[in-house]
Structures are given as C-alpha cells and as structure tokens.
C-alpha positions as CSV (number, residue, x, y, z in Angstrom):
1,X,114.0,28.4,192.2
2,X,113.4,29.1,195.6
3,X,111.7,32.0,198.1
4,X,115.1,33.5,198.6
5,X,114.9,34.0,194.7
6,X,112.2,36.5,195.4
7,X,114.1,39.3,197.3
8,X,114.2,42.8,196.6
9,X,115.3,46.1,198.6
10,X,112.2,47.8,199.3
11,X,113.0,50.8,201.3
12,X,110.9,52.3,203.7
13,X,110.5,55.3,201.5
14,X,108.8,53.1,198.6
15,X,105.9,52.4,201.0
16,X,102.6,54.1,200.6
17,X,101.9,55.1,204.4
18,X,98.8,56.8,203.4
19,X,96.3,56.4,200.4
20,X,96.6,59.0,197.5
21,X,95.1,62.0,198.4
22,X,91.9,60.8,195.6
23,X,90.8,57.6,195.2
24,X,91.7,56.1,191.7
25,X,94.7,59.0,190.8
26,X,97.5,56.0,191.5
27,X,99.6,54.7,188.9
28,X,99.9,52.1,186.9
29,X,102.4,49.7,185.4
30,X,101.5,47.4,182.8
31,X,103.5,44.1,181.7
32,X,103.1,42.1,178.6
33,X,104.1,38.8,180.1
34,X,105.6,37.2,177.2
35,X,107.7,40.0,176.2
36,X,108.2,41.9,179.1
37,X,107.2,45.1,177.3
38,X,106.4,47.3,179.9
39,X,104.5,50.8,179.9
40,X,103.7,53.5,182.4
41,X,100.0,54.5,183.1
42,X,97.4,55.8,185.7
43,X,94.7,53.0,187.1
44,X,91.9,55.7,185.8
45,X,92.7,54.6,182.1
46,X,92.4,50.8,183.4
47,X,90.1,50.7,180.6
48,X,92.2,51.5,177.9
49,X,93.9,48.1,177.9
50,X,90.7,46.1,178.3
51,X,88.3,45.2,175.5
52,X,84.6,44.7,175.0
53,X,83.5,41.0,176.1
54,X,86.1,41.1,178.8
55,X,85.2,40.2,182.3
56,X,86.3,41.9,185.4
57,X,86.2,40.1,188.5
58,X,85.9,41.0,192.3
59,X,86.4,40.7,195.8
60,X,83.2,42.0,197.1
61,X,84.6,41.1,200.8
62,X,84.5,43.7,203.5
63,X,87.2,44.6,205.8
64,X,85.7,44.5,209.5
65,X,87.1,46.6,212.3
66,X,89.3,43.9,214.2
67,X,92.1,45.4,216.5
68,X,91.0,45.8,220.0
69,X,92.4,45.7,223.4
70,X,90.9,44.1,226.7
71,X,91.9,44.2,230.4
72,X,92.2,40.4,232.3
73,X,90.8,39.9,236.0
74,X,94.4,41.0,236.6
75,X,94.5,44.0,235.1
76,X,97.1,43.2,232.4
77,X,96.5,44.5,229.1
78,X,95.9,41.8,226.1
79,X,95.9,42.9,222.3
80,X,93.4,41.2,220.4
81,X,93.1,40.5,216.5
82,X,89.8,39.2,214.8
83,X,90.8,36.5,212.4
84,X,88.6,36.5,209.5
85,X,85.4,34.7,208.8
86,X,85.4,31.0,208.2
87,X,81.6,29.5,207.2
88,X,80.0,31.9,209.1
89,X,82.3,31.8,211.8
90,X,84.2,34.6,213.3
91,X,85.3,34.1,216.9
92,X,89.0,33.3,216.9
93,X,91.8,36.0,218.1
94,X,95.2,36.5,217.3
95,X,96.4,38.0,221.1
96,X,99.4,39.4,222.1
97,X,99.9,38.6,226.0
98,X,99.4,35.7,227.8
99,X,96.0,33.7,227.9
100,X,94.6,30.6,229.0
101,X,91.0,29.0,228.8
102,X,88.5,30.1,231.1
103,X,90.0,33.6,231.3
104,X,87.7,36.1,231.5
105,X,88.6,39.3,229.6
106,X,86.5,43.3,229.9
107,X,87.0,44.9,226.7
108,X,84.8,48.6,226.6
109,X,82.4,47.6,229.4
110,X,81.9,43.6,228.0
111,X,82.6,40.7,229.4
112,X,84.3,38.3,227.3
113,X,85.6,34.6,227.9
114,X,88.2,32.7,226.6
115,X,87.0,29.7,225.7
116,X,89.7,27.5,223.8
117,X,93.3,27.9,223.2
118,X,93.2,27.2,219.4
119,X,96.7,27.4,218.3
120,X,99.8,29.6,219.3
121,X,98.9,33.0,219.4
122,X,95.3,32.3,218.8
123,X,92.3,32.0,220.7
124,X,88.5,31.2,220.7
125,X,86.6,33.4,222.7
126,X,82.8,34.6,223.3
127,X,80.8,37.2,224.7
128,X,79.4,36.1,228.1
129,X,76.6,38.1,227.3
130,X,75.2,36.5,223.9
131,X,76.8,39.6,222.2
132,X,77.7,38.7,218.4
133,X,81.7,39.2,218.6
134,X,82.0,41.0,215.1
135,X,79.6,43.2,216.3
136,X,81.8,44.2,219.7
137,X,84.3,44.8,217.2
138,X,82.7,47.0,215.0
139,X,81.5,48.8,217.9
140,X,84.4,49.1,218.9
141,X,87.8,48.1,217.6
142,X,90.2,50.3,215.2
143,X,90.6,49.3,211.2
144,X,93.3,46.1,211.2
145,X,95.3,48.6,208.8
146,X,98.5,46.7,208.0
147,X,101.9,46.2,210.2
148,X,104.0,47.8,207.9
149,X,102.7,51.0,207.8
150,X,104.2,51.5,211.0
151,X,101.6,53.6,212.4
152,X,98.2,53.4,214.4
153,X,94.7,53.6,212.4
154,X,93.4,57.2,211.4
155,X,90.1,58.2,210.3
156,X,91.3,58.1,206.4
157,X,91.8,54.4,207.1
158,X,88.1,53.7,208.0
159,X,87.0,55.1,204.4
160,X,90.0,54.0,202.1
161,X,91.0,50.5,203.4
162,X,87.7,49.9,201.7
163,X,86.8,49.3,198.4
164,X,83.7,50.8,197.4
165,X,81.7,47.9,196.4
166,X,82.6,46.4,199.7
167,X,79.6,44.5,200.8
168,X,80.1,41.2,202.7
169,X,82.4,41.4,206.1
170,X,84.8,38.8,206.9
171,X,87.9,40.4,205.9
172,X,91.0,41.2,208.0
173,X,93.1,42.8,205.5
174,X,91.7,44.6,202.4
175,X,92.3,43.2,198.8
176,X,94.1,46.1,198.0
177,X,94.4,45.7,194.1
178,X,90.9,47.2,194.5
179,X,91.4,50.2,196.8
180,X,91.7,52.9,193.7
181,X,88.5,51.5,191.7
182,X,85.8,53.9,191.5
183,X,82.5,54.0,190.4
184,X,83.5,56.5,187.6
185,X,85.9,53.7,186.1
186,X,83.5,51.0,187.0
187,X,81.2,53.0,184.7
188,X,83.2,53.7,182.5
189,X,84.3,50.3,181.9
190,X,80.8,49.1,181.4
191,X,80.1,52.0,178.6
192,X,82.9,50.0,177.0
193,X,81.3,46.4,176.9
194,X,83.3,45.2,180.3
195,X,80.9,43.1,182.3
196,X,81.9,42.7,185.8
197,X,81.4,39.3,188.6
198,X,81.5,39.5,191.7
199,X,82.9,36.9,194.4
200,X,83.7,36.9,198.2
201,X,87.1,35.7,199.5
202,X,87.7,36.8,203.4
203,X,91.0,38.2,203.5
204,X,93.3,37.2,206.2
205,X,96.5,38.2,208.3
206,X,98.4,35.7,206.5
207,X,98.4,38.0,203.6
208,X,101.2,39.8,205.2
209,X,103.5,37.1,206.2
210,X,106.5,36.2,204.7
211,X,108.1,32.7,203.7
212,X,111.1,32.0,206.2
213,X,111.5,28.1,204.6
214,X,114.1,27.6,202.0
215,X,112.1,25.6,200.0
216,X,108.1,25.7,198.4
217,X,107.4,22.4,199.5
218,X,107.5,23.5,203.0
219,X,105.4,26.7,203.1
220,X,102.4,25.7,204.8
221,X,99.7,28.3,203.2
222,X,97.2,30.1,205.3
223,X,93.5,29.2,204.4
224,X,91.0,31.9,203.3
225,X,87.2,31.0,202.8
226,X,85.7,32.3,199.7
227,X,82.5,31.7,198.0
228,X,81.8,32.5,194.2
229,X,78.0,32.5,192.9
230,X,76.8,30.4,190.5
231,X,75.9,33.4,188.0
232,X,80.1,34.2,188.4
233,X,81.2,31.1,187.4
234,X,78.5,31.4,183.9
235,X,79.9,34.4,183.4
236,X,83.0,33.3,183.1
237,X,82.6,30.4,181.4
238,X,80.7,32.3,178.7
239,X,83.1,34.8,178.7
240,X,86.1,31.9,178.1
241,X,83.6,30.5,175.6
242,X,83.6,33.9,173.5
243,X,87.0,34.5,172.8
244,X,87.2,37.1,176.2
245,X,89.7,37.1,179.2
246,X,89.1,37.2,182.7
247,X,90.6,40.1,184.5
248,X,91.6,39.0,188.2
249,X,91.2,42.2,190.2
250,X,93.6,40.8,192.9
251,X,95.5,38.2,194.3
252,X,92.7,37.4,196.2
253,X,90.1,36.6,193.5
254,X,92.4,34.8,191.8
255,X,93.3,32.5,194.4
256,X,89.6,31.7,194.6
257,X,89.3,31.2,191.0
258,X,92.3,28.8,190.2
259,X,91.3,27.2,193.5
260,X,87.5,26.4,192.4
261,X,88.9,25.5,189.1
262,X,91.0,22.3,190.8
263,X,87.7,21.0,191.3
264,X,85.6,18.6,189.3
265,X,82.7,20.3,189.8
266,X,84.3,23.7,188.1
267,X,83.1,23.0,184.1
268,X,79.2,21.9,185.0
269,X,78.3,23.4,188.1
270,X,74.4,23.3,189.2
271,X,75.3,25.8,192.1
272,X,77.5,28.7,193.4
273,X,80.9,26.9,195.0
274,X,82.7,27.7,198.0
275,X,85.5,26.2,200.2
276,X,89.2,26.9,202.2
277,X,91.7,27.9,199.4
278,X,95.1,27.3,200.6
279,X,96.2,26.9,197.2
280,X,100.3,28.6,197.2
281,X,100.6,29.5,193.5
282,X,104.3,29.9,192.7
283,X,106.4,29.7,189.2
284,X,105.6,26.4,187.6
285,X,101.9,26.2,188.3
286,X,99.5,25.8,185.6
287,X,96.7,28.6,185.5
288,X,93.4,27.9,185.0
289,X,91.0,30.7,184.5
290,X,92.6,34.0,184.3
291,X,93.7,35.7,181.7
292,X,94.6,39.0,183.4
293,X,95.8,40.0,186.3
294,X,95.4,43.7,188.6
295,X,97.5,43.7,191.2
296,X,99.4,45.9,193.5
297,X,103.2,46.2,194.1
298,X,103.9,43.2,196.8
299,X,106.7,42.7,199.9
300,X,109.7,40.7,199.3
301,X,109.2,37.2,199.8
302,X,105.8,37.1,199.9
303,X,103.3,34.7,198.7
304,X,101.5,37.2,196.5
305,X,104.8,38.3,195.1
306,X,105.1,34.6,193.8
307,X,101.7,34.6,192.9
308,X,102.1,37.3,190.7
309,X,105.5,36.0,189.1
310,X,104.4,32.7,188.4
311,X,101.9,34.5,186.1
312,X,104.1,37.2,184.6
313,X,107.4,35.4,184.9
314,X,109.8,36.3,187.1
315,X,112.4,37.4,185.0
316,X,110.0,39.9,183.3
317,X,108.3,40.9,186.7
318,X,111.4,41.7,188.6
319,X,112.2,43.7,185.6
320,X,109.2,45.6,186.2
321,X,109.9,45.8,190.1
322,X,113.4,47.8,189.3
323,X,111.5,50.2,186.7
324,X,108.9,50.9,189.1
325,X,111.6,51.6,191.6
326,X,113.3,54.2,189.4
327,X,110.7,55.6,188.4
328,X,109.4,56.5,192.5
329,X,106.4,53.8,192.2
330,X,104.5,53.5,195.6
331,X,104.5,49.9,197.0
332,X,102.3,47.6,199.3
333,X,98.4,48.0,199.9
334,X,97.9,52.3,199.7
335,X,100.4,52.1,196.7
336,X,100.4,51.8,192.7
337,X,99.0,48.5,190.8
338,X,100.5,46.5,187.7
339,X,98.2,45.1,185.3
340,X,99.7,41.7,183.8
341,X,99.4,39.2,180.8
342,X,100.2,38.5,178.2
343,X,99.6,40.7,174.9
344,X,98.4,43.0,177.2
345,X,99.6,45.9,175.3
346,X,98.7,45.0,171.9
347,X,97.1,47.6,169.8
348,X,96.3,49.6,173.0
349,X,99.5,51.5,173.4
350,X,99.2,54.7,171.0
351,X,96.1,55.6,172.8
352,X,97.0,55.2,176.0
353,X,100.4,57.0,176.1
C-alpha cells in the first residue's frame, strides 16, 4: 500500500464552501468497520449510536485569527501566517514574499522585526514594541479559513470555524470533526450517560497538506503540541476499565491519544501529559485507545484520510467515500462527518433510521 492508494476524484462541487446554514443540521455517515455496513444519518442523532458509559473526547483548542499582511521598509507587500502554538510559544510565520533577518516589517501601525529565518517559508519575528504577537493578530488579522475554499474570510467564518467549547488558542486550522456539535447534543448526550474529556491539541497548517512521496517511510509528519489533563486520561482509563469506548471526536484528539499512549508513562500517570505528536498513523498501525472515531470527509492523499482508513479499513472506507459521493455528501472542514468502528451499528439501527 502506498499514498497514491489513497486517491479519489473530489470535485470542486463536493466541497462545503460555506457552513450549513445551522450549526449541527449536517449529515452523517456511519461505518461498521468490520463489516462495512454503512448507514445514512444526521450528526444531531450522534447520540443514537452511542451508549451509556461511553466517553466522548475533545479538542478544546481555539482557532486564533492568523492571516495578516505587513508592508517592508520598501514598501513591498509580505503575507504572513501565524504558525500555531508550541509550549507557549507562538511567534513563527509562514510568509509569502521575500524576507531576511533584521527586516523590519509595519503591519496596521506596528512595528515588527524579523528576527530569524527559521526554515523555508518560515520566520521568527517580534513586536519591536513588547506587543504579545497573538495579540496583534487577533487585533488584527482575518480567520486562517482553509486554502481550498478558494475564497477570502467572511464574517460567518469568525463564528463557525469555531467549535463552541473552544477555549484554549493556539490553533491554526480548526478540528473540524467538531464544527456541528452543539450544546443541545452535548446535552443531550449527557442525559444519556455520555461523559465527556476534554484535551488541547493546537492544530496546524500541516493539516492541509498533501503527501507528494511514494512511499510512508518518507513522509516526514508535521508536529502539533497537545496537552491532555490528568483527570482525561482517568477518565479514560476507567472508561476502558468498564467495558466503555472512547469516542475520538477528530483526527486531532486522536492523534494525541494514540500518541500519549506510545509512552510508558500512559497506564500510571501521577500527572496531566503533553508533548509534539508527529505520530503519521496509516494502515498497519496498531491503535491504542480509541474505540470510535468522528470524523469529517478528508482530501485525497491526505494524512487524515489515512488516519481514518487505517482505523476503518480502507477497503470498507473508500466504499463509504463513493456512497457518500452518490448520495451529494459535503466534503472537507464545513462539510458532513462519518462516525467509525467497529459494531458501530449494532442494535442501534431500527431507531435511528
């Protein structure tokens, strides 16, 4: 198997541009992923397919406002791009221009400086004023919404590419599985004996990029920090203990999960974790922790694509793809979500039809 294995034609007409006119009214495909049974849902009845003593977990990260633009001493224009936190740390750019250290930049009335060339493409810079640069951002810059929507931020975008438990900012990109929960099905999942962790994972621009290597082994994965409170990881572990399943909302909780879990620490831990998950999860790998997974409909070739068919099988998955297809699903991060794993649908699928 390789990443080529994991095209499909997504046409520009499957992609949500826009969010559904009400948060929570998407659809929802769900797939037993050891018999490939699929059926056809909303995200509002998410709780009809999960079960008292279940545990839901989050991505409590918050989407910060990161796309800017700044004038050089020159007078050339530069595009800049927040990267997302790291420890505490958000000061690197992703520009579009040229830069070099020690340029000074003016971006709305601040001076900034460009203190270190940290990669291609990517830069360290600093307010020369003691400014906090997240805070210039916010201030001032437009929601990162994502490249493929092929269109410049709105005022819909600075409500809805946010979940609304959204609490911690770090986050360039918004872990989208979670754009349609509501407080309504939060609730209502409680009334039916759900319990709900929370963790932080700042998402990153990486999210969006494609493999262009032929082969796993040489996909170097972008790094994401995440941090996941001691009381999460109890939770879980009692909720294992029981005879419950974890419910990864997102690709992005689980790749904190099954990343904590590769550590020795995981099974005793005296105190919250956190740490740099670069973990690529593709078909073969071994997962740890969750039991099932809500996710949205993913690019071609993407890392969360694989993600998600190393846990539902790739077989089964693209099945689903093609179904959702025919049946006029809307892809990428405004779009429709699938709920995986396996035995997903047993006893649920009278009710919920």
């Amino acid at each position: 198997m390789k990443p080529g294995d994991f095209d499909y034609p997504l046409e520009e007409g499957m992609i949500a541009r826009y969010p559904p006119e009400e948060r929570g009214s998407s659809r929802l495909l769900v797939l037993d992923s050891t018999t490939g049974e699929t059926l056809h849902s909303r995200y509002a009845a998410l709780a009809d397919f999960l079960r008292e003593g279940d545990l839901l977990v989050l991505n409590n990260s918050r989407v910060v406002k990161a796309r800017m633009f700044a004038l050089k001493t020159t007078g050339a224009s530069v595009e800049l791009m927040l990267l997302e936190k790291h420890e505490g740390m958000q000061d690197l750019v992703l520009y579009r221009g040229r830069l070099k250290k020690g340029d000074r930049l003016t971006a709305h009335g601040h001076d900034l400086l460009v203190c270190e060339i940290a990669g291609e493409g990517i830069a360290r810079i600093a307010s020369t004023e003691g400014l906090d640069l997240p805070l210039l951002f916010e201030r001032h810059a437009a929601v990162p919404i994502p490249p493929y929507l092929k269109r410049e931020a709105e005022a819909v975008d600075t409500e809805r590419y946010q979940t609304v438990f959204a609490e911690r900012p770090g986050s360039v990109a918004a872990p989208t599985a979670s754009l349609n929960m509501t407080p309504e099905l939060l609730a209502r999942l409680r009334g039916k004996g759900v319990d709900t962790a929370v963790l932080t994972l700042h998402v990153g621009l990486g999210t969006f990029l494609p493999i262009r290597v032929e082969r796993f082994e040489e996909h170097v994965m972008h790094r994401e920090y995440y941090e996941i409170p001691l009381d999460a990881i109890e939770k879980i572990h009692r909720t294992k203990a029981a005879g419950g399943r974890v419910v990864a909302v997102g690709t992005t909780v689980t790749r904190s999960l099954e990343h904590a879990a590769g550590r020795p620490e995981w099974d005793a831990p005296e105190t919250g974790m956190s740490g740099e998950a670069d973990i690529f999860i593709y078909p073969g790998c071994r997962f740890r922790v969750i039991d099932l997974l809500l996710t949205n409909f993913h690019a071609p070739r993407s890392t969360v694509l694989m993600l998600t068919a190393a846990f539902a099988g790739r077989e089964h998955l693209m099945k689903a793809y093609g179904e959702a297809t025919a049946e006029n699903y809307r892809f990428l991060s405004y779009g429709d979500s699938m709920l995986a794993g396996a035995g997903v649908l047993t006893g649920v699928r009278a009710e919920s039809r």
